[in-house]
Steps between C-alpha positions, in 0.01 A plus 500: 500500500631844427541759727289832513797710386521248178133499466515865513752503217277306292174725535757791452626346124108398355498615149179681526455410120504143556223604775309681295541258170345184785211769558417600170487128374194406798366838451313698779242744575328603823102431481466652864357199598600499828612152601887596590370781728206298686495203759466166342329167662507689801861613492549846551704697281820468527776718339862573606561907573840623550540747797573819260207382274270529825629847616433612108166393517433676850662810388226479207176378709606673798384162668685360798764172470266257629256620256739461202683151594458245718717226638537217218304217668744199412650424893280650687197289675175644632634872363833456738847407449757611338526497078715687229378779309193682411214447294231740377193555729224355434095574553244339703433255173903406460534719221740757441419789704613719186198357262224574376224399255214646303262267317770222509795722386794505710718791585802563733454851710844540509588395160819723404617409872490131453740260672740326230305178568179681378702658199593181394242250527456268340868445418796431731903418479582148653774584712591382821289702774281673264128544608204264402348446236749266338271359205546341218827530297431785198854448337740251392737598831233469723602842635155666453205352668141578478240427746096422355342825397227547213727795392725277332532370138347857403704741246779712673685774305866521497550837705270344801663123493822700561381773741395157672778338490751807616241511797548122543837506566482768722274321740760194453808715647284646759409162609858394564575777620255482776534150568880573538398794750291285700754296541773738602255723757360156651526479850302296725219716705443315753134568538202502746276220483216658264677717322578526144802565350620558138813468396611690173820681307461738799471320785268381688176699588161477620176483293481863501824557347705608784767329622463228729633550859685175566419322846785435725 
């Protein structure tokens, strides 16, 4: 297994044409259908947010962190425990907190503000500790993945299968990137019985955001 640093490497040296050729051949279009921003079987919706992406979007909502992100659920058990990383915050239904829908047309409130995983969905770059969803294999390398959405198979033009792709490697560095901070800020917190504690490329904090005032 390579290490972060290599894996970072890797992400760093993606011919964003060979991204965009493996998105242009499937084809994509957004029918604002909803399903990668709503709860599904009773899942809620999960999506990895990076902690600059949440402070963007509360500098544009004005909301407050908890309102933005919430701990990702994977570790924790009845809502406590300790995990890594955030993921968007969802509604009362499991949905995205940031959609919406009129007559069965999907929209994202915060659509220009968008987390990489948003900007990029359906596709993703199979690295090592890149984000969900993996998919199915879109190219003869196997490097771009793309996860079930009706969007795909549908006519994409050259300028957006590359805007797409530049955007797609982006999110592919920042993933390392973070995983590798993570790594290098980790330090056990010790908590309370109860509490919650997330662990991310800045330390580790409390639901709200803040950081998390070890125990003894």
């Amino acid at each position: 297994m390579q290490s972060l640093e290599a894996e970072l490497e890797r992400a760093k040296a993606l011919d964003a044409s060979d991204l965009a050729d493996a998105i242009e051949d499937i084809g994509f279009e957004c029918t604002r259908c909803g399903a990668c921003c709503k709860s599904e079987a009773d899942d809620p919706h999960t999506a990895t947010v990076f902690p600059d992406e949440v402070r963007e979007l509360q500098a544009e909502t004005g909301y407050d962190f908890r309102d933005v992100a919430r701990p990702m659920p994977y570790g924790l058990t009845d809502g406590t425990g300790q995990t890594f990383e955030w993921a968007l915050q969802t509604d009362d239904c499991g949905d995205c907190r940031f959609y919406e829908e009129d007559d069965g047309v999907g929209a994202c409130s915060v659509h220009p503000d968008r987390p990489l995983i948003c900007q990029t969905y359906p596709f993703s770059v199979a690295l090592g500790s890149t984000s969900q969803p993996m998919g199915e294999a879109v190219d003869e390398s196997g490097v771009v993945r793309a996860h079930e959405c009706e969007g795909l198979g549908r006519d994409i033009d050259r300028e957006h299968a590359e805007d797409l792709a530049e955007t797609l490697k982006t999110r592919a560095v920042r993933e390392l990137e973070e995983a590798i901070g993570v790594r290098d800020n980790y330090e056990y917190a010790n908590p309370e019985e109860g509490d919650v504690v997330v662990y991310d490329s800045e330390g580790a904090k409390s639901p709200d955001g803040t950081e998390y005032e070890t125990g003894g």
